[in-house]
C-alpha positions as CSV (number, residue, x, y, z in Angstrom):
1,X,19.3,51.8,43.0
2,X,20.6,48.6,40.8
3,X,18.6,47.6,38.4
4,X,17.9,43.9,37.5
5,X,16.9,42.3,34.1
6,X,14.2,40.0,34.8
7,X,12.8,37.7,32.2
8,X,8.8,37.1,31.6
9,X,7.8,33.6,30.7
10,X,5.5,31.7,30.2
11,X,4.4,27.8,31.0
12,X,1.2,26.0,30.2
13,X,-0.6,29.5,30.6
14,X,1.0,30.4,34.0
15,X,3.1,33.4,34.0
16,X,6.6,33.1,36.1
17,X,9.7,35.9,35.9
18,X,13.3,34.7,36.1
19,X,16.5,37.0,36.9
20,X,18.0,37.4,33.8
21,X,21.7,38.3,35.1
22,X,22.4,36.3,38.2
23,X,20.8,33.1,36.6
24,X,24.6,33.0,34.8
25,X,26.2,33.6,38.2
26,X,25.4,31.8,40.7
27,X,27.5,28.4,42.0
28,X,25.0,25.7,41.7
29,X,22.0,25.0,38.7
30,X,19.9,24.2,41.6
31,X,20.1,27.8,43.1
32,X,18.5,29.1,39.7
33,X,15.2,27.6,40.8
34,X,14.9,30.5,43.7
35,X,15.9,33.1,41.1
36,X,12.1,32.1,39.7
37,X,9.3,34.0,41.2
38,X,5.5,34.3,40.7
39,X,4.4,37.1,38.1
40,X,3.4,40.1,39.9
41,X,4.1,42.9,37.6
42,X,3.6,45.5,41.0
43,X,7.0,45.3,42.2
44,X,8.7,45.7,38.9
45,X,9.0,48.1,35.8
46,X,9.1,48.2,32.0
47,X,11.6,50.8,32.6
48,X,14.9,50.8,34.9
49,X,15.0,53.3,37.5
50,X,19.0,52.9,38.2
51,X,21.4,51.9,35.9
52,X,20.4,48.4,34.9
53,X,22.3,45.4,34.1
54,X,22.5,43.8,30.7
55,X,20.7,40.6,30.3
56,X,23.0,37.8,30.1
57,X,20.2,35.2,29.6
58,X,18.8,35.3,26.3
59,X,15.4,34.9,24.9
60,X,16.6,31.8,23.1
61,X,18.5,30.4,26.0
62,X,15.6,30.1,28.6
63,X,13.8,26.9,27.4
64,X,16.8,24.9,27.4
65,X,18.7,26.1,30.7
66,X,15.4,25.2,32.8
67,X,14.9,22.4,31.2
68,X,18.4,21.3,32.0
69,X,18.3,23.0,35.1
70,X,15.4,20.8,36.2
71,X,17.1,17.2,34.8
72,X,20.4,18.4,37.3
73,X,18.2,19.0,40.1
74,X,16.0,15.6,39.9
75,X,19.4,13.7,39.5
76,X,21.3,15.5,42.3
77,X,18.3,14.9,44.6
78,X,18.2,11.4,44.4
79,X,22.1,11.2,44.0
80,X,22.9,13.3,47.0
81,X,20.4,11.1,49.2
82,X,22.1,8.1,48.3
83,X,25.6,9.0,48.2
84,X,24.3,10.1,52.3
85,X,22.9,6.8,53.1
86,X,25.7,4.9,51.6
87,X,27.9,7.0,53.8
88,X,25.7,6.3,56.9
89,X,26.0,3.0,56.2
90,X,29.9,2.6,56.0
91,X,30.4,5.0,59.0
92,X,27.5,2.5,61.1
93,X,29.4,-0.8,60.0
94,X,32.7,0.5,60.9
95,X,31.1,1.8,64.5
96,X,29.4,-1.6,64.9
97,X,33.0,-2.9,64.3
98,X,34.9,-0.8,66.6
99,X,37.1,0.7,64.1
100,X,37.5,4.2,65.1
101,X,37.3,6.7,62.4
102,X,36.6,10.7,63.4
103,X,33.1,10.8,64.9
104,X,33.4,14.8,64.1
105,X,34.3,14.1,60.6
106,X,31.9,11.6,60.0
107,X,29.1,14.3,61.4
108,X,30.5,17.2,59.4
109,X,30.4,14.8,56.3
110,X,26.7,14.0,56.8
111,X,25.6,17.5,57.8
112,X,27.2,18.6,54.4
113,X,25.3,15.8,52.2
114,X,21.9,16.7,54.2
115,X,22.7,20.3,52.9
116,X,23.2,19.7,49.4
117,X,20.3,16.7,49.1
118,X,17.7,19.7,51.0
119,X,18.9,22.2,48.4
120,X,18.5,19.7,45.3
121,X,15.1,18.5,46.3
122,X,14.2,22.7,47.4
123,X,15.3,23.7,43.3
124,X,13.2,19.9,42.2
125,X,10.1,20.9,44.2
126,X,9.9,24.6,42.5
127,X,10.7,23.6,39.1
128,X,7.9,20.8,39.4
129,X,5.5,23.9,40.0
130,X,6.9,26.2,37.4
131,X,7.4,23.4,34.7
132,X,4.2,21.5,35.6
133,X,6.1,18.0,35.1
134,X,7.3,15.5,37.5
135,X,10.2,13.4,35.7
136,X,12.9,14.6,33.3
137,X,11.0,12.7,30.7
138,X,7.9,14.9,30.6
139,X,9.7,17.9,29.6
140,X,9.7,17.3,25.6
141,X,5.9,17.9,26.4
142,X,6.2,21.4,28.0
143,X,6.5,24.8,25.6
144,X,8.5,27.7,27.5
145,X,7.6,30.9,25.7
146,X,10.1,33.8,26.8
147,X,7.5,37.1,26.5
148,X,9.5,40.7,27.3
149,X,12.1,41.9,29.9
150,X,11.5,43.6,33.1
151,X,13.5,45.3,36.0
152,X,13.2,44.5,39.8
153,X,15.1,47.7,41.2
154,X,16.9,46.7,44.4
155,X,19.3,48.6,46.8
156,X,21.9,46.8,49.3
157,X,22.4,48.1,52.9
158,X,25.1,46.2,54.9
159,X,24.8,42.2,53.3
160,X,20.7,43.0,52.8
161,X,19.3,43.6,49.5
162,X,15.8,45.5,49.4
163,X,13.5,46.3,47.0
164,X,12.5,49.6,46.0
165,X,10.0,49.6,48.5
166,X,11.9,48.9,50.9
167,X,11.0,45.8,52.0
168,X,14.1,43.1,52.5
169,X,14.3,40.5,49.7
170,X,15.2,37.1,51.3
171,X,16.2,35.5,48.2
172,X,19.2,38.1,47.0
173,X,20.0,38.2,50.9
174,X,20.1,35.0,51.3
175,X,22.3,34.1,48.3
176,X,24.4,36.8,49.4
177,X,25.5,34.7,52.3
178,X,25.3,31.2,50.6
179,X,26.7,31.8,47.0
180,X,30.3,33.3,46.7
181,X,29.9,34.0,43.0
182,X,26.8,35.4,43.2
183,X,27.5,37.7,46.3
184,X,31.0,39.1,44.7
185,X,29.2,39.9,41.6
186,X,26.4,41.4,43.0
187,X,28.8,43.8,45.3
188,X,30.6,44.5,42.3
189,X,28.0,45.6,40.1
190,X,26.5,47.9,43.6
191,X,29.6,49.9,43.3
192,X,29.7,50.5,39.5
193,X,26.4,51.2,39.1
């Protein structure tokens, strides 16, 4: 069993945990949104049951890396669509033209812009709900009040992370195929623990 450090906060009067490890590891800011999840204090403990990990996000840290987190993500989202359609655009004109140019790469290219513009707006859509706000300048309006840390006590089998219930987290097993950081970090702290 690996215990994680999960942080309690609190926003407008709703109650919301974030991981308060991986949030420093993980590739993108965008994938912190899914590190977020609704306060249900059933599936974690005041107390570890395994060897837990040291908190690497601090109390005094949290308003300002979601605040930041959530500017990043409302830029990339509308960035990444663009930067997509402008590509479209070119690669169109140049078909219309009859200038040949790598159909394959040209789909690749697209299919990797689509991906990074669905994870941006993904990470905008759940820091609108957690933050309450819609724009990047609403956010001087918003308090984020850190309360106590937690632990979510997990286990791995294969590439799947479960709870301690046993029932399969999608999140961690999800990033563990995604995020490359996150995934070699998480394996290395399963076999020190």
């Amino acid at each position: 069993m690996m215990s994680i450090p999960y942080l309690v906060f609190e926003v407008s009067g709703n109650r919301y945990l974030i991981d308060a490890y991986f949030t420093k590891i993980v590739e993108k800011k965008e994938r912190l949104a899914v590190l977020i999840r609704p306060y249900n204090m059933s599936i974690y403990s005041k107390e570890p049951l395994g060897r837990p990990l040291e908190p690497l996000l601090r109390e005094d840290e949290l308003d300002g890396l979601l605040k930041d987190a959530f500017a990043e993500s409302f830029e990339r989202s509308g960035e990444r669509f663009n930067e997509r359609l402008r590509h479209m655009r070119r690669w169109n004109l140049w078909r219309f033209l009859g200038i040949p140019t790598g159909h394959q790469r040209h789909i690749e290219k697209d299919e990797e812009l689509a991906e990074e513009s669905r994870e941006a707006m993904m990470a905008l859509t759940i820091f609108r709900k957690v933050l309450g706000v819609k724009k990047v300048e609403e956010l001087d309006r918003i308090s984020i009040r850190p309360m106590e840390y937690v632990y979510y006590n997990v286990l791995i089998k294969g590439e799947e992370v479960f709870d301690r219930e046993g029932k399969k987290d999608r999140i961690y097993t999800q990033l563990m195929m995604f995020d490359e950081s996150f995934k070699r970090e998480f394996l290395r702290k399963w076999e020190n623990r």
